[in-house]
C-alpha positions as CSV (number, residue, x, y, z in Angstrom):
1,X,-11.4,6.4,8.2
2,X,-11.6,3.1,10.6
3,X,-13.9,2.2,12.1
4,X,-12.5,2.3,15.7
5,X,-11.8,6.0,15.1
6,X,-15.4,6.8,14.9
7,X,-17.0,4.7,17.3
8,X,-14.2,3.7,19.4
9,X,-14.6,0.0,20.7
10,X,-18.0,-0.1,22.0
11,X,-20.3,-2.5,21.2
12,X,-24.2,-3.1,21.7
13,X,-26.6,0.2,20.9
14,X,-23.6,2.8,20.0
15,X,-22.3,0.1,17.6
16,X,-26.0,0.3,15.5
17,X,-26.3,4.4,16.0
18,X,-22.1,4.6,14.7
19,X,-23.0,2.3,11.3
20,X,-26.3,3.9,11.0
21,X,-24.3,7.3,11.3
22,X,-21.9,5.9,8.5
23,X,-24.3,4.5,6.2
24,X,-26.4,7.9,6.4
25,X,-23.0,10.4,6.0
26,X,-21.1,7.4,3.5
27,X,-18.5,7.7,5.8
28,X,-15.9,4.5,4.3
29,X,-14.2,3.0,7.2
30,X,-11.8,-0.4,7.0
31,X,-12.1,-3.1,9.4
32,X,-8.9,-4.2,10.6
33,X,-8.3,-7.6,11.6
34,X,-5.8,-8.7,14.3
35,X,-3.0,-10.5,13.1
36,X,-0.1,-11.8,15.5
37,X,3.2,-12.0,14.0
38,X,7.0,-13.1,15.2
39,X,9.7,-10.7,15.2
40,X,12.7,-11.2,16.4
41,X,13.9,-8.9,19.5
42,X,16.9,-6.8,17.5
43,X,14.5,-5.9,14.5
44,X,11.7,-5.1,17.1
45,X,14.1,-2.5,18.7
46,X,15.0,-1.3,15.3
47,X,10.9,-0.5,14.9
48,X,10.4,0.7,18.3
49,X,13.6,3.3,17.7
50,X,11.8,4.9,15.2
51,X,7.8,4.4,16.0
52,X,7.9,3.6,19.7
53,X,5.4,1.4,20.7
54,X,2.1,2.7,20.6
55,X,2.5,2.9,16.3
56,X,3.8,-0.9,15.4
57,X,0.1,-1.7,13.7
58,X,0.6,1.9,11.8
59,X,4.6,0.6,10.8
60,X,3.6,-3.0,10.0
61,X,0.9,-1.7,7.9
62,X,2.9,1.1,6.2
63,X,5.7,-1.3,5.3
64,X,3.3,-4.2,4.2
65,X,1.8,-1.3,1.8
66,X,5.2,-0.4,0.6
67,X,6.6,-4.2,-0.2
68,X,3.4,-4.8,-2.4
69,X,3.3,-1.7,-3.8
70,X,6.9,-2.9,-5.1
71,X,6.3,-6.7,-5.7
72,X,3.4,-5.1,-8.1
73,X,6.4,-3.2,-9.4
74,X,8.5,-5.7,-10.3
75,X,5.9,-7.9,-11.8
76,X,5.1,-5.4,-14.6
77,X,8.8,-5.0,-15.1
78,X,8.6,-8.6,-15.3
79,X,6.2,-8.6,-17.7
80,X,7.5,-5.6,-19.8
81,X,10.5,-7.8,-20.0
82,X,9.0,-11.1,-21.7
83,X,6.8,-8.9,-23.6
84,X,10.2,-7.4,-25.4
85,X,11.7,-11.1,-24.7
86,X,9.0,-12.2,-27.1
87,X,8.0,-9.6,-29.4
88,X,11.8,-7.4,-29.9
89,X,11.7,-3.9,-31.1
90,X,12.5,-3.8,-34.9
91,X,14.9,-2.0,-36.6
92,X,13.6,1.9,-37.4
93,X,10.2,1.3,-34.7
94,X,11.3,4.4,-32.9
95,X,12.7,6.6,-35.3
96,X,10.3,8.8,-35.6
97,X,10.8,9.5,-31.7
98,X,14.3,10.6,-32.2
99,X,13.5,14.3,-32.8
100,X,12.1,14.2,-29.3
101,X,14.4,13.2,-27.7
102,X,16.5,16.1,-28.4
103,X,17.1,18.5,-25.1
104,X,17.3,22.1,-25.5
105,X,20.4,23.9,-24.8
């Protein structure tokens, strides 16, 4: 949950009663910083085709989630990689797997 959700973007007494509300319930909520960014104009009509406006922070959030979520991929391919780069499977290692490997009919 975020933070603005549940208190909205008050400040001063409701901001103390909203985190004293949270801490009591253990509600989790992330505070989201404001970031500024360049796009150029073609991409941003590309976004706003299929988001509109009003959802760019919930796109550029989704899509930064995505690419890590990826680059995290590709590092433990990476990884898997050297690991057999360094350390090759031997002749017979897997033979007892072959069995298993069998699909029914």
């Amino acid at each position: 949950m975020q933070f603005t959700e549940y208190v909205g973007n008050g400040t001063g007494l409701w901001y103390v009663i909203a985190i004293t509300i949270c801490i009591r319930r253990r509600v989790r909520f992330r505070l989201m910083r404001t970031v500024q960014i360049t796009v150029d104009a073609a991409l941003l009509r590309r976004i706003d085709k299929h988001c509109g406006e009003r959802n760019r922070s919930a796109f550029f959030r989704k899509a930064a989630e995505l690419l890590l979520e990826k680059l995290k991929i590709e590092e433990l391919e990476r990884r898997d990689r050297e690991g057999y780069r360094r350390c090759p499977v031997t002749s017979g290692e897997f033979d007892v797997w072959q069995t298993e490997q069998v699909w029914p009919d």
